[in-house]
Every structure is written in C-alpha cells, then in structure tokens.
N, C-alpha and C positions, 0 to 999 in steps of 0.2 A: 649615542642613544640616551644618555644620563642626562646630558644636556640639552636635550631638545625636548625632555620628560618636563626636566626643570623649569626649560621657557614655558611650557605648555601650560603648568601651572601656575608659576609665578611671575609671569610674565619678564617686565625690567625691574622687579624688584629685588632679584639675586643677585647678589655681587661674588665676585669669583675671588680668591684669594690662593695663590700657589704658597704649600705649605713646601715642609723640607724633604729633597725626594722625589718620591713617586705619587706626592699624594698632594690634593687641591679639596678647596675648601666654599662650599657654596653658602654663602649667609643670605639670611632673608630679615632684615627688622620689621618687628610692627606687621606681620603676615595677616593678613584680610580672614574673618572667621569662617571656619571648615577647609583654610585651601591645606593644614595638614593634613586630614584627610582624603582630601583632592588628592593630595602629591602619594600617599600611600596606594589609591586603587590604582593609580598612572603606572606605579612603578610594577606593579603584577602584569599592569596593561603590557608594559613592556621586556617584559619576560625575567624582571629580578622576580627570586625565592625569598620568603619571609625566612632569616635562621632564627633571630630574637627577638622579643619588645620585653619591654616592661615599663611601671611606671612609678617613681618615685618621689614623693613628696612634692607631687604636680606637675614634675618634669617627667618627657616621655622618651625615651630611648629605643629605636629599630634597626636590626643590621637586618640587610639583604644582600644577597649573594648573586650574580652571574658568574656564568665558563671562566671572567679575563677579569671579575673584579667584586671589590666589596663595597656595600655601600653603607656609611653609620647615618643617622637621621637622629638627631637630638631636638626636642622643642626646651628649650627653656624657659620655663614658667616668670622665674623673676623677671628676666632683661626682655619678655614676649618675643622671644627670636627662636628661629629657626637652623637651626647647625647642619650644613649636609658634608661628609669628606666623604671624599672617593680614592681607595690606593687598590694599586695592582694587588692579585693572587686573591686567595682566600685570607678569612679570620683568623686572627689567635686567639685562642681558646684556653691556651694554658697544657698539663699533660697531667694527667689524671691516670697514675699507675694504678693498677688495683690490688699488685701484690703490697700487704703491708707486714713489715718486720719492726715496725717501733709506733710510739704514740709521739705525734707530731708535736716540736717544739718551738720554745724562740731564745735564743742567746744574743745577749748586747755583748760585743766585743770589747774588750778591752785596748784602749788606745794609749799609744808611746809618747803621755804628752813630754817626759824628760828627753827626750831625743832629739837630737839638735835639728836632724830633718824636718821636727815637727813644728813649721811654722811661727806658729801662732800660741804653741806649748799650751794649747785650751781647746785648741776645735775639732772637729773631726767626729763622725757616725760611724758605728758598723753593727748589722744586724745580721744574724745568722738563721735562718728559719728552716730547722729539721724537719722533712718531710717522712709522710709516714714509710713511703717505699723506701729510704736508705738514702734518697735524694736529697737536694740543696736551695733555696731561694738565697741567695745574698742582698744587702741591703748596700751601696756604697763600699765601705769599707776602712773608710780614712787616707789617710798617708803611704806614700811607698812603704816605709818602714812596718808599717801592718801588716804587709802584705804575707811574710813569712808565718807571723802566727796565726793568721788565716787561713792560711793552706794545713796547718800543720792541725787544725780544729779540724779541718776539715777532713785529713786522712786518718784523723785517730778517732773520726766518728761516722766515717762509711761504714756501709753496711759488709760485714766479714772482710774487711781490708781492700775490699773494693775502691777502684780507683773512684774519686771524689765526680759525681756527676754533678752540675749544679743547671737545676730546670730554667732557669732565671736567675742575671746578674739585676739588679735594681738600680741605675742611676736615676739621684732623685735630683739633680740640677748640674751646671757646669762652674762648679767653683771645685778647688785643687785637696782641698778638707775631706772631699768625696770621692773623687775620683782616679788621685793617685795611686788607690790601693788598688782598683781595676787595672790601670794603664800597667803599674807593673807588673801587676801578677798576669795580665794575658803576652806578657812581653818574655819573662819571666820564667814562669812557671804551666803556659799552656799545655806542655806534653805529661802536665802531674794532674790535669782535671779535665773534666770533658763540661765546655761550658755551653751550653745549646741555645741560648737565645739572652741579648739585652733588652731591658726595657727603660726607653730613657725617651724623654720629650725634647728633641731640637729644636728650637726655636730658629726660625730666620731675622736673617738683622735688622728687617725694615719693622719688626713687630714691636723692639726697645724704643724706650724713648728720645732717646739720642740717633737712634737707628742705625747702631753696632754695638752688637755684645760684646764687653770685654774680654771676658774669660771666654777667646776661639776654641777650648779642647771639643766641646760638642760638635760644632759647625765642622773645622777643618782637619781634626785629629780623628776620631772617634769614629764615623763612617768607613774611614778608608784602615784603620786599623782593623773594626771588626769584619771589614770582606776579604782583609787577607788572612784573615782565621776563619775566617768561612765562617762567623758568627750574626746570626741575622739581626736585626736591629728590630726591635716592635716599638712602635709607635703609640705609647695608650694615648686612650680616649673616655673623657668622662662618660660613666656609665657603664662603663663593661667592667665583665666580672671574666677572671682567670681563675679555671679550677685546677688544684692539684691535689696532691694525696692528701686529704687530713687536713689541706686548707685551702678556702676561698679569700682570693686577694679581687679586690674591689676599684675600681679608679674612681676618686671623688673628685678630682683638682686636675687640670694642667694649663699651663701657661696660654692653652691655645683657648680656653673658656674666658680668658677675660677680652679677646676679640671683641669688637673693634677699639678699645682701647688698647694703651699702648705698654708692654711690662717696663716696670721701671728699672730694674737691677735683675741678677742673677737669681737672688735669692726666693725673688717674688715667680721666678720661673716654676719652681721648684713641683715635682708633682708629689701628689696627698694619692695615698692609698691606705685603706685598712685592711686587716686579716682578718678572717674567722677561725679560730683552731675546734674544728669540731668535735675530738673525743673531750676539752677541757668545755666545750661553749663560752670564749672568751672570744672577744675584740681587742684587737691593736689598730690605735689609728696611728700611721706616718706623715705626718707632714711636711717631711725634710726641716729645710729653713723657710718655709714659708713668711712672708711679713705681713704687716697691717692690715694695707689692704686687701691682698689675696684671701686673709683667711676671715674677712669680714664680706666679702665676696661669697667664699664658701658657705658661709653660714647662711646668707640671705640664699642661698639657691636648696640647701639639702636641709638647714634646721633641725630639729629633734633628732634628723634624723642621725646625725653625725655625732650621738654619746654613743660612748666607747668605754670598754673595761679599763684597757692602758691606754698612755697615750705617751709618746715622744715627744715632748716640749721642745716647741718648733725653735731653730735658730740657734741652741745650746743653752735656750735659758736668757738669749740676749733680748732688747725690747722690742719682738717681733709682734708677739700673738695684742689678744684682747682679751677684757673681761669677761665681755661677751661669747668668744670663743670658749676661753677655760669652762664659763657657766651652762655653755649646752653641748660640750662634751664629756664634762662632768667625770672625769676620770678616777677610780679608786686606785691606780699605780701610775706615773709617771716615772720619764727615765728622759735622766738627764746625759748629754752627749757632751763632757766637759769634764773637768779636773774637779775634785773636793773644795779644792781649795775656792776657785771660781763658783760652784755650786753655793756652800755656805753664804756668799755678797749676794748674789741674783736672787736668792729666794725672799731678801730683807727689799728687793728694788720693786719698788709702785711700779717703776716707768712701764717694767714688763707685765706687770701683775701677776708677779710670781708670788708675791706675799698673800694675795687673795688665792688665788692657787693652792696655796699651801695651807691654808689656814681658817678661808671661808667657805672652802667645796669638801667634798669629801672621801681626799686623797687619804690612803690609810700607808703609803708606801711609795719612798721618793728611791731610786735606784741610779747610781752616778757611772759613767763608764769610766773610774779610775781604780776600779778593786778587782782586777785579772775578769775574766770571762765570765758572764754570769747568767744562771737558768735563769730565765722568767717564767714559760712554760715548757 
C-alpha cells in the first residue's frame, strides 16, 4: 500500500534503500514542487493517521501510523530531499510517568581510565540522566570495568531502594569505549535492573565507505543479544522527540541522514541527540564522537537552532568537531569524556578548536569525567 502511494506520487524518482531490520527507506532527491504535499493527502488517501509533524528550521518532519506500520516523512530543506522509512508496529514515543518523586537530573560518570581494561586509558562516555519518576536514561556507559559503578549509582539512587528501571539505554555508535559497559552489564547484571528499551542506530555495511564496518558489535552482536533479553531495540530518526519524566530527548543526527553518501568511520555514525531538563530549562546536546563532517552536516541542516546550554565535546576533545560547530552551539558548560591529564593538551590544540572553545565563546565551566561522579543537573 506504501508503495504503490509512493509510485503514485513520485513516480521512478524513489529509490528504495533496505535499512537494518525491519525497516526500508524511500529517498527522493530533487522532489518536483508540491509533490510533498501530493505524497501527504495520498497517504490519508490511503488510510495512514497523521500521529505528528512539525517543522524545524525549514526541515519538515510527519509520522503516520497504520494497523501493521509506521511511517516517518522527513523533507530536508539543505540536501532538497525527501526521507520516507517505513518499520513494523507502532512509534516510540518515549514513557512519560506522571508520578514524580525527584527533580530530574544528569550525572557524567566517572570513568576507570587507570585500569588496565581501559584500552586507550583516555576514552570512554557515560551519562546518567535521573528521571523525574525514580527512572533511568543511560548514556553508553564506557568500558566493562564501569559497568559495576554504574549499577551501583544506579541502586543507591532508585527510588526507595527500588530495583533500578532504566527507560532508555543510549548507544551513541559502535566503537568498544561505549559500548562495553552496556554488553556487560546486560550480560552481567540484567536480573539487578529492568532495562526497557535501547536506542542505538545500526548501520548496514554497504552504507561505509569501504562497505564494512569495522567494529561488527552493532551489526552482529547487539540485535541478537538484546532479543534474548527481550530488549527491544529503537531505531531513532532524525526529528523525533521522546518524552519522558522531566525530560525531552530530541534526535538531531544519525548516520542514516547523511544518505546517499557514504559514512566514513564508526565515529561519523555516531547519533546527536539533545535533552531538555524541564524543572531546570536547560539543554544538553550529545553528540557522541561525532567528526567533521557529520557535525558540519548538522549544522548546515538545524543551524541556530542546535545552541545548547551544555554541550559534550564530541570525540573526547580529539580533532573532531569545528569552529563553526563550537560557534552555533555556543555552549556555557562543556564536558569533557577524557582524563585531566589529556583534557589540559586538547584544550591548547587549534587542530580541534578546543582553544577557541575555551576561550573565544562563552564557556563559564569545563567538567572532565576523571573526578568520581558528577551532578551537572
């Protein structure tokens, strides 16, 4: 039915692209003017429900819903293209408790860089995001070796010693700095937390530039890990917003908006999302390890609109981001996912424009995750 909506409208201008999954992907470049709103009355025509639109810094975003499916409709104003994906079941939406017991926070975790597990003794994320109902978002999490003090944050700040719910695990790409702290704690420690959904973007192989990702944990590990936890896997999509207690989580970025081009590395996969904490009215943008290109990408698509209170300096501070990025996110706190000691070198380096960062915006507060656990909100 979707498809023959599609020819209807776009004649042989869609190209069909099978993403990871249950879920395929219609692109249109260069769409002829009004057929997106041709393709919108077609899809009432044939019996999709409007759930959402909105419109964002000129880009326009639609989910519709049938009985067996959903459908996202992105126009992108930069690239003048057309986004359609289509996956089984209904939306995620997020879980929006009403009961609230605390005012919603965010803790950057403290990571093991002296531990010999710890690779790279530099790298590695982890974000804790207190929700208002007594819940959990996680962020990555780092290294296996985290995985314990994670958990143990996590049971000494449920709600009345309640076992650790967490709404949302966040993997923000497949590189082993991120994602080890997930693999083992659901290997691990699943019968100490109830984990209810991941949100992590797989990329399939033919989308790299080489056309095989190297780091397989996404592709070949991660699927079939989280079904034998009965964990479901959500796929974001630029554009959509997940509500939960006390905070709106936003998807700005995923590997699947740089289509038809091809991602060059892991890092450039990585997805950007930012928080709204609503009893503080603050912004946090994530960008994982985003690089260059991707978040020069970003910028020419969302603009203005992408400043932010904090912001996660993409890649640990390594020469990812841009000027241009730091300048229209314009962050007053930054937080660095690195060692002091590596933070002190990166902030003096041009190549990243961490020194403009630091020095020509106006950052009032640089936060390192090498000082134990720490409130942000």
């Amino acid at each position: 039915m979707l498809q023959k909506c599609i020819v209807e409208t776009f004649g042989n201008l869609a190209k069909q692209r099978k993403c990871f999954s249950n879920r395929t992907e219609y692109y249109v470049e260069y769409p002829i003017s009004g057929q997106l709103e041709c393709f919108i009355t077609n899809m009432e025509t044939y019996g999709y429900k409007l759930f959402s639109s909105r419109t964002v810094a000129k880009n326009k975003y639609f989910v519709y819903t049938s009985e067996q499916e959903t459908v996202y409709v992105c126009y992108a104003f930069k690239l003048g293209a057309i986004r359609i994906f289509v996956q089984d079941g209904a939306p995620y939406v997020g879980y929006k408790d009403l009961c609230t017991v605390r005012t919603a926070g965010l803790t950057l975790m403290n990571m093991k860089y002296d531990d010999p597990c710890q690779v790279s003794h530099d790298n590695g994320l982890g974000l804790i995001v207190s929700l208002a109902d007594g819940s959990f978002i996680v962020y990555d999490g780092g290294y296996e070796v985290d995985a314990e003090g994670l958990l143990r944050f996590l049971e000494d700040n449920s709600h009345c010693g309640e076992k650790p719910v967490i709404r949302a695990w966040v993997l923000t790409h497949t590189h082993r700095d991120h994602y080890s702290c997930f693999d083992f704690f659901v290997r691990n420690y699943f019968d100490k937390a109830d984990i209810q959904n991941v949100i992590a973007c797989i990329v399939p192989d033919e989308a790299y530039v080489n056309g095989k990702v190297e780091d397989r944990y996404f592709n070949d590990v991660l699927p079939e890990l989280a079904h034998s936890k009965g964990i479901p896997i959500v796929f974001p999509i630029s554009g959509q917003i997940y509500e939960f207690s006390g905070v709106r989580m936003e998807v700005l970025h995923t590997a699947e908006d740089l289509y038809p081009l091809h991602v060059a590395t892991e890092n450039h996969s990585s997805t950007m999302t930012r928080l709204y904490f609503e009893a503080q009215d603050k912004t946090v943008l994530i960008p994982g390890d985003l690089g260059r290109s991707s978040v020069t990408f970003a910028v020419s698509t969302w603009g203005d609109y992408l400043k932010s209170d904090i912001m996660q300096v993409p890649h640990h501070g390594h020469s990812g981001a841009t000027k241009e990025f730091y300048y229209t996110v314009n962050p007053q706190s930054v937080l660095f996912a690195t060692t002091n000691e590596h933070y002190k070198c990166r902030i003096q380096s041009n190549e990243a424009w961490n020194h403009y960062l630091m020095n020509n915006l106006n950052v009032s507060e640089a936060i390192v995750a090498d000082c134990g656990y720490q409130k942000i909100l």
